[in-house]
C-alpha positions in Angstrom: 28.4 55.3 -48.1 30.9 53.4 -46.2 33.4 55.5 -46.9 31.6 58.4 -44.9 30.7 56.1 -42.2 33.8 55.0 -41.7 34.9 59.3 -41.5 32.1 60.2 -39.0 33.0 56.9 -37.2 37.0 57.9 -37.2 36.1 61.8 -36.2 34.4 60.8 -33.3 36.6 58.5 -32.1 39.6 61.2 -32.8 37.4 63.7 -30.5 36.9 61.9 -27.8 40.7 60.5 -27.9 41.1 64.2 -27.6 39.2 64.9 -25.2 40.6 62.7 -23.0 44.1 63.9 -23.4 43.0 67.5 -22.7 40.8 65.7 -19.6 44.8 64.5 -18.5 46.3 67.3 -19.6 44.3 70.1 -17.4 44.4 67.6 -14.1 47.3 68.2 -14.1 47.5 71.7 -14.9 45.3 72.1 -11.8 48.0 70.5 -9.9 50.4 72.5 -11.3 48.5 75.9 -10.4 48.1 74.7 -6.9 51.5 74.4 -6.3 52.3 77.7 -8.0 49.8 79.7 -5.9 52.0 78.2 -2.5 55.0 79.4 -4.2 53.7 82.7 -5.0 52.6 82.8 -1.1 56.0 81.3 0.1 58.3 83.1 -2.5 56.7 86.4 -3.5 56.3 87.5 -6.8 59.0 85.1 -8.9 55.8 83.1 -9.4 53.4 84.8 -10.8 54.4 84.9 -14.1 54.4 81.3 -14.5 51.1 80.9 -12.4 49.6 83.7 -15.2 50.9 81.1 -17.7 49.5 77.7 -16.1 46.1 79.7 -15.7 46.4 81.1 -19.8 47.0 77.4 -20.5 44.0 75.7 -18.4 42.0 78.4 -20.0 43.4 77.7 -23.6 42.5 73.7 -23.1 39.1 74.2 -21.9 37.9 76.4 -24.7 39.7 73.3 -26.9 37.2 71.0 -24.9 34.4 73.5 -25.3 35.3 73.6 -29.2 34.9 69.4 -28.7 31.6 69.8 -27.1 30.1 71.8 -29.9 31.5 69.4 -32.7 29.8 66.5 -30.8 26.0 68.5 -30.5 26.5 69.1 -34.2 27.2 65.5 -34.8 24.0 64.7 -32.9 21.5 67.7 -34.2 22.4 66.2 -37.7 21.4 62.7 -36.6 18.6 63.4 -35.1 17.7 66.1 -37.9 18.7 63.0 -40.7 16.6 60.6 -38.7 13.5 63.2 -38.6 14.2 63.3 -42.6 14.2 59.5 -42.8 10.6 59.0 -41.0 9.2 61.7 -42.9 10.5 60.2 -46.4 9.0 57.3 -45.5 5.7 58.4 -44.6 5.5 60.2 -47.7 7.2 57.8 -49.9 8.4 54.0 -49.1 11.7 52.7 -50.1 13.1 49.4 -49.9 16.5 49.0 -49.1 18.9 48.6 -51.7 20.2 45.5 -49.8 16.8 43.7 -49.6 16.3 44.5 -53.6 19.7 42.6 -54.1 19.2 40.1 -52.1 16.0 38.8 -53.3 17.1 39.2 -57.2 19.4 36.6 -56.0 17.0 34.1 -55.0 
């Protein structure tokens, strides 16, 4: 059980490193597309290849972001469904923890 705490605890934190970098990562990218646009108005045509490319790019991070999003609902609709679970279980059927049986064979 620790073991997949430890996972879900490391994924999350993974994610959201992630999504920070791609957060960096497209500020500057919008930057970047600025100052392309004024080149393709000051220098004609030359830039719009690379301004096609900076816009493919901010597109290609975004969707990475959006594919962060949905990871992070899932995460939280299996919480909250796992929670629901819990209560329901223990309505129908109460449970002490395994901790709380250990520690009071100890005594």
């Amino acid at each position: 059980m620790d073991d997949a705490k430890s996972d879900l605890v490391n994924v999350l934190s993974r994610l959201e490193a992630h999504w920070v970098v791609l957060e960096a990562e497209l500020t500057e990218i919008n930057k970047d597309i600025t100052q392309c646009e004024q080149c393709v108005q000051k220098y004609g045509e030359y830039f719009t290849f690379p301004l096609q490319h900076l816009k493919d790019l901010k597109k290609a991070k975004k969707q990475k972001m959006k594919e962060i999003i949905q990871a992070m609902e899932a995460f939280n609709e299996n919480l909250v469904g796992g929670k629901r679970l819990v209560k329901m279980l223990e309505r129908e059927m109460p449970v002490v923890s395994v901790n709380s049986t250990a520690k009071s064979g100890m005594n």
